[in-house]
N, C-alpha and C positions, 0 to 999 in steps of 0.2 A: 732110536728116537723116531723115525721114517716108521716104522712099522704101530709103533702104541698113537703116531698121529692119525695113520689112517685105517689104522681099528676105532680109532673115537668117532672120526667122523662119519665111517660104517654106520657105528652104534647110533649117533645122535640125527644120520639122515634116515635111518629105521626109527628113531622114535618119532620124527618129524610127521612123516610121512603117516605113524599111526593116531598121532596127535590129530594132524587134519582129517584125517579119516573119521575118527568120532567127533569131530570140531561142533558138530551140533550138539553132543549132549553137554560141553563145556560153554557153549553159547547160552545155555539156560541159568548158568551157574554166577549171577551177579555180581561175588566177589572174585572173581577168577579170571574173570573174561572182561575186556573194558573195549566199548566199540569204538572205532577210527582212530584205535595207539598204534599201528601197524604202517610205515609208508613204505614197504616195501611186501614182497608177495608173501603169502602166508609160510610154504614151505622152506625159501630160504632163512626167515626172522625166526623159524621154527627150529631150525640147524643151529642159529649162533645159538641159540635161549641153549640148548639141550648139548650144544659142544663146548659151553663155558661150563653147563651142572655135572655135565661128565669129567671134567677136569679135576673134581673132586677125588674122582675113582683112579686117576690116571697123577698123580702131584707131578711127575715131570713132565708132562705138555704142561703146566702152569707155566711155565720160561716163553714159551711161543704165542700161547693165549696172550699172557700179561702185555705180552711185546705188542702185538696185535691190537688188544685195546689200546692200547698209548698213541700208536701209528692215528689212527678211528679217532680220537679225542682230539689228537694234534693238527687232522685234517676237518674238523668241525670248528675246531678255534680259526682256523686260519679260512674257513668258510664263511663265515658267520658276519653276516650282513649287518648286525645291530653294533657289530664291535669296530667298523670303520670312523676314519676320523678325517674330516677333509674340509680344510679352509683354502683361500683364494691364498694364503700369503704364507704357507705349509706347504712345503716341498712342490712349489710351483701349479699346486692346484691340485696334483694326482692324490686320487683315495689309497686313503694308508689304512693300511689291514691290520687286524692283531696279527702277530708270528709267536709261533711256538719253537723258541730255537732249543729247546730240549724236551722230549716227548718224556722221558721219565719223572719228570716235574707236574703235568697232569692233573694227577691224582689228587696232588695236596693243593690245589687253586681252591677247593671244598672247605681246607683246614685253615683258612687266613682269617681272620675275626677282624684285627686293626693291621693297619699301615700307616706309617711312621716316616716323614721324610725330612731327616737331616738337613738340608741344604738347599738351598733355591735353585731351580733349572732339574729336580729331579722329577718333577711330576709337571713341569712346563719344560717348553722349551730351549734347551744346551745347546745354542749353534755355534760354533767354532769355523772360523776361517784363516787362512793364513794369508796373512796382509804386506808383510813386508820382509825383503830377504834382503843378507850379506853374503856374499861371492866375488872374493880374489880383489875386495876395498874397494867392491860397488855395491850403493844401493840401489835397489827395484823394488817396484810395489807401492800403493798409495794407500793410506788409510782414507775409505769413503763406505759409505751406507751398503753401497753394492755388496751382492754374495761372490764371495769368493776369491782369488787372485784378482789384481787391475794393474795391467804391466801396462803403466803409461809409455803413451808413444811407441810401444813396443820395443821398449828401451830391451829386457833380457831378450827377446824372441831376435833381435837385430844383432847383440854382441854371441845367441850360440850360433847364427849363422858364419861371422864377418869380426866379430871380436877377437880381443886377446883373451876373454877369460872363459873361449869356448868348450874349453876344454874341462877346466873347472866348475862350468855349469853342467855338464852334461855329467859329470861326476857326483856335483850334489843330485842334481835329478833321478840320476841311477839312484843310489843310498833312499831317497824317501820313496822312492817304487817296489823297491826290493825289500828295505827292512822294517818288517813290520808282520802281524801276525793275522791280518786281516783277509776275509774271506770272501769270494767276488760272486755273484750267478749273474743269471743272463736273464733278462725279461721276456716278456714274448714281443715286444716291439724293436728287441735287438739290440737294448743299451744295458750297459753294466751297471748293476748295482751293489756296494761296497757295506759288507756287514763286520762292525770294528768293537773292538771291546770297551773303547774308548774315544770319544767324542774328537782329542786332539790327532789321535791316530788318523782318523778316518779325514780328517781333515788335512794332515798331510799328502796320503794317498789321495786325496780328490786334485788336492793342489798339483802334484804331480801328474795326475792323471790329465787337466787342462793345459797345461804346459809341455807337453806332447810326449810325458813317458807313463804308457799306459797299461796299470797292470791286468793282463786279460783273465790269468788263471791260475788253480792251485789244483793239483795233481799229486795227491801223496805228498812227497817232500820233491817233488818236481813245479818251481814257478815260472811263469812265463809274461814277459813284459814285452811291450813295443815303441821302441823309439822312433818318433814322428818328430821329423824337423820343423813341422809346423803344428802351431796348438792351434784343440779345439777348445770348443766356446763353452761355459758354464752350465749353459739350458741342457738340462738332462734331457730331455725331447729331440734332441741334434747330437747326435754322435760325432765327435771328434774329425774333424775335417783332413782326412789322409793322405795331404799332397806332399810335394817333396820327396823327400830320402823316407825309407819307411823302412824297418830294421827289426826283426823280431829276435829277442835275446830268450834264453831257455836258463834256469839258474838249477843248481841241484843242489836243496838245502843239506848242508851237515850236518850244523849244530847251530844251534839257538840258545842264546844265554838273554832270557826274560829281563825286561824293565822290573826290576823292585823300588822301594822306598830306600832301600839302604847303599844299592848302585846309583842309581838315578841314571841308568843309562841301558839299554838292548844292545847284544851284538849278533850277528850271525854271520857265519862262515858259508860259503859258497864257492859251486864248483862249475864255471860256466860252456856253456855249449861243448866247448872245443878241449873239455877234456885236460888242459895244458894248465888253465889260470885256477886258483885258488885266489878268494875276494873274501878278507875280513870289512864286515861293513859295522859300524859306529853308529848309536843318535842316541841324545839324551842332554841335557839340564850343560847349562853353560860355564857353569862351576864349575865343572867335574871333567867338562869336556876339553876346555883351557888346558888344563892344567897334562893334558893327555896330547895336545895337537904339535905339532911339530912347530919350530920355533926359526924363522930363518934372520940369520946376518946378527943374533943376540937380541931381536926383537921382542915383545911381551904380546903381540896381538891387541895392539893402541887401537888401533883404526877398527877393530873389528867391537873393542870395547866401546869405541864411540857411538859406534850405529849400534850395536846394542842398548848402551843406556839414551840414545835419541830415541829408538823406538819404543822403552818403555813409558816415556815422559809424553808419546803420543795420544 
C-alpha cells in the first residue's frame, strides 16, 4: 500500500510540475483553463488534480484518497462561514457552527432533493432540562423559566454535604455521569462540550455535570468523571467552580446494553480505578424501573410514586 502510494504521488508530482511547465500553452486554451479557480499555488492544486486522475490507474489508493476527500469536505463544512447560526437567546450567544459528525456522509449532502420533518423541535429548537429530582423521599429542584437544574436554597448541594441522603445522592449523581453514551471535547477556551445522541441524554449529563459530577472524558472504553463537592454554575462561559473535596474517578467500560424501545432502559457494567469494584449502573422509563428496584420493609415505592405523579402534573 506504502509503496503504490508513493509511486502515485511520484507520478502525479511529475506530471504537476510538467503541467506548470507548459501552463502557458493551456492558458491560451479557453475551455480548459478558467482564471482565479486556484486559491492555493499552482503546483500543489496541480498534485491533488493528477493524484486523484492517477487513482484510476492505481484502484487501491481509492480507500486513502476517498478517505482523504471526506477528511477536505468535513473540514470546509465545519469551516464555512455562511453555515453559522447565532442568536442572543441560543446557547448563550456563542456562533454554532455546522459539524460533520460523520465524514463518510459528505458525499450524498448533493443527493438530498426534499426534507421531511416528522415532528416539532426537529428543525427548531429541542431543549431539555432536568428540573426536578426524587432521592431517598426528597424532593429538589424547581420548575422555572431558567436553563437548567435550580436547587432552591441549596436544599441538595446542603444534604450531599451534611445530610442523611448523602450518600444516595452522590450515588444517583454517579449513575447520570457514568451511564450514558455521550461524547465530550474540549473547546479552546477550556470548557467541556457534550455531544449526545439524544437531547434527554445530554440533558442528564449537563444536569450532572452542574451538580458537581463532571464527566471529563472518553478514552476507548476507559471514562473519566470528577466528583466536585461543590457545584458549578450553568453559564458554559464559567467552568465549574472546584472548591472543596475534588475526586477524580477512572471507570473501565465492559459492557454496555443500549436503551431500546423494547427495554426502555441502558445498563452498563464497569470496573472502577482500584481494580476490586465491578459497578452495574441502571437508567431508564419508570415503569420498568419500579418494578426492578429493591423494595424495603414490604413497601411499593409510595413516596417516590407521589413525587413522580406531582411532577408530571407540573
Amino acid at each position: 500500500m506504502k509503496m503504490i502510494l508513493v509511486a502515485q504521488g511520484c507520478l502525479a508530482l511529475l506530471s504537476s510540475i510538467c503541467f506548470w511547465y507548459n501552463k502557458w500553452y493551456f492558458a491560451g486554451l479557453w475551455y480548459s483553463h478558467l482564471e482565479g479557480d486556484l486559491w492555493i499555488p499552482d503546483i500543489p492544486a496541480y498534485w491533488l488534480t493528477f493524484f486523484t486522475l492517477y487513482s484510476n490507474l492505481m484502484p487501491i489508493s481509492l480507500y486513502p484518497t476517498t478517505e482523504f476527500c471526506n477528511a477536505m469536505q468535513s473540514f470546509f463544512i465545519r469551516n464555512d462561514k455562511k453555515m453559522v447560526y447565532q442568536e442572543h437567546d441560543f446557547d448563550n450567544g456563542v456562533p454554532f457552527a455546522a459539524r460533520a459528525r460523520s465524514s463518510n456522509l459528505c458525499q450524498e449532502l448533493g443527493q438530498i432533493k426534499y426534507l421531511f420533518s416528522d415532528k416539532t423541535g426537529t428543525l427548531t429548537q429541542n431543549v431539555m432540562d432536568l428540573k426536578r429530582l426524587s432521592i431517598g423521599h426528597c424532593k429538589y429542584g424547581s420548575l422555572n423559566p431558567e436553563a437548567g437544574f435550580n436547587d432552591r436554597n441549596d436544599e441538595l448541594q446542603t444534604d450531599r454535604t451534611q445530610g442523611r441522603n448523602r450518600e444516595q445522592i452522590e450515588s444517583f449523581l454517579e449513575a447520570l455521569a457514568v451511564t450514558h453514551t455521550v461524547m465530550v471535547s474540549k473547546e479552546a477556551d477550556g470548557n467541556l462540550r457534550y455531544e449526545a445522541e439524544s437531547p434527554d441524554e445530554h440533558a442528564l449529563v449537563q444536569a450532572a455535570h452542574d451538580l458537581g459530577w463532571i464527566f471529563e472524558s472518553r478514552r476507548g472504553n476507559t471514562l473519566t468523571c470528577t466528583q466536585n463537592s461543590v457545584a458549578g454554575g450553568r453559564d458554559t462561559k464559567q467552568p465549574p467552580v472546584k472548591t472543596g473535596n475534588v475526586v477524580s474517578h477512572s471507570y473501565r467500560v465492559l459492557a454496555t446494553n443500549q436503551f431500546t424501545s423494547a427495554r426502555k432502559r441502558m445498563s452498563i457494567v464497569v470496573q472502577k480505578e482500584d481494580k476490586e469494584n465491578y459497578l452495574l449502573f441502571v437508567k431508564g422509563a419508570d415503569n420498568v424501573m419500579l418494578e426492578r428496584a429493591e423494595t424495603k420493609r414490604g413497601g411499593e415505592h409510595q413516596v417516590l410514586k407521589d413525587h413522580l405523579l406531582e411532577f408530571s402534573r407540573e
